[in-house]
C-alpha positions as CSV (number, residue, x, y, z in Angstrom):
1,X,177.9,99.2,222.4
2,X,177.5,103.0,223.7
3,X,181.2,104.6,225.3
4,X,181.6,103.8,228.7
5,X,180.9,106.8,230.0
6,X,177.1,106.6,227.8
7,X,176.4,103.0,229.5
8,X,176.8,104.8,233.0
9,X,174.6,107.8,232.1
10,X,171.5,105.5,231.0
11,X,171.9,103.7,233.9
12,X,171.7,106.6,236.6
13,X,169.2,107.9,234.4
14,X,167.4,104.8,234.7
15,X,167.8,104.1,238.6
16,X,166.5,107.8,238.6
17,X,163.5,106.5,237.0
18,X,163.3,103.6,239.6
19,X,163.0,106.2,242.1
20,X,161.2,108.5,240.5
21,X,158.6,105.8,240.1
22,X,158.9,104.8,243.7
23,X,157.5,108.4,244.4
24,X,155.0,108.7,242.2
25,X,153.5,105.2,243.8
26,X,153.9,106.4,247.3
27,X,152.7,110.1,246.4
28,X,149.7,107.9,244.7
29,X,148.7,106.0,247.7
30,X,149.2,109.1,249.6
31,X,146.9,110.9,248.3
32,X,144.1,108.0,247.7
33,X,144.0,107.9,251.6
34,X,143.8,111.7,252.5
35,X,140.8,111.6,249.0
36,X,139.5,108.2,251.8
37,X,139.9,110.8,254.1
38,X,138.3,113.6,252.7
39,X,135.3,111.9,252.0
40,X,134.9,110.2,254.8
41,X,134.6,113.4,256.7
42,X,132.5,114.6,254.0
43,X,129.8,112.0,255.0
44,X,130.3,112.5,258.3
45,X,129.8,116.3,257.8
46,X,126.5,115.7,256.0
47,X,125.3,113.3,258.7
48,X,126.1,115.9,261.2
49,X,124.0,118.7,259.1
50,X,120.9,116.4,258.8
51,X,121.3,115.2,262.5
52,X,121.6,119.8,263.5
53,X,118.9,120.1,261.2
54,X,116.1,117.2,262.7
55,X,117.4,119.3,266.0
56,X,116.8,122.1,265.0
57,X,113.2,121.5,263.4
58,X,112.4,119.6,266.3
59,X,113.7,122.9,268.9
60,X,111.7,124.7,266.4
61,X,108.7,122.4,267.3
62,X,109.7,123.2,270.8
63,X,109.7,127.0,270.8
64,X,106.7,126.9,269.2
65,X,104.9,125.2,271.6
66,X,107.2,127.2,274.4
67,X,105.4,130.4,273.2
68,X,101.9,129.0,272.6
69,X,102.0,128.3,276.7
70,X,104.1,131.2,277.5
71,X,101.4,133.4,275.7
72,X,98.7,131.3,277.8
73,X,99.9,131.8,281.0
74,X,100.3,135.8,279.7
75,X,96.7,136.0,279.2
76,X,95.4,134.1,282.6
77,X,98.0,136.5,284.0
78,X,95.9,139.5,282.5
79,X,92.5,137.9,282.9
80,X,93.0,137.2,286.8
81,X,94.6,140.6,287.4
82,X,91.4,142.2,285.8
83,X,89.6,139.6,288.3
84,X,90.9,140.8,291.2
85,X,90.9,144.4,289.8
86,X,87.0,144.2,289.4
87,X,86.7,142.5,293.0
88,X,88.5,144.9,294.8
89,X,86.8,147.9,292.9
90,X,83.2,146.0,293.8
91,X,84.3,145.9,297.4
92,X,85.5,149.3,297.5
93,X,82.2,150.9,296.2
94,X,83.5,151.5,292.7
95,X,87.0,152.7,294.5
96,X,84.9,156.2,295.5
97,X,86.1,154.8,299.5
């Protein structure tokens, strides 16, 4: 048998390592859920991104066809102002009046 004092050492030593234990279960679990955590807004993250990019492709898409209209519209624009240009012009003798 160890001294008295020895025996009462090992065992706060040892209910130290109870509690130490204790810790490193709780810091464990801990940090599985924020990891759970993490990922989960990892995924969500990427299903965010593809979701902005299918947006984006399709406001692309959009645009695209935006500016093929726009650029329509410029040129009947154009093509009836040169219309009523030439009409005004004929009825005016040329614009010599």
């Amino acid at each position: 048998m160890l001294p008295p004092e020895a025996e009462e050492r090992f065992r706060k030593i040892e209910d130290n390592l109870v509690v130490a234990g204790e810790l490193l279960h709780r810091f464990t679990r801990a940090s599985e859920e924020r990891l759970g955590f993490v990922e989960l807004v990892q995924a969500e993250t990427l299903e965010w991104r593809r979701e902005v990019q299918q947006w984006m492709r399709a406001d692309h898409e959009w645009k695209r066809e935006m500016e093929h209209k726009f650029a329509a519209l410029v040129d009947a624009h154009i093509k009836l102002a040169e219309t009523v240009d030439r009409f005004l012009k004929s009825r005016t003798n040329g614009g010599s009046n």
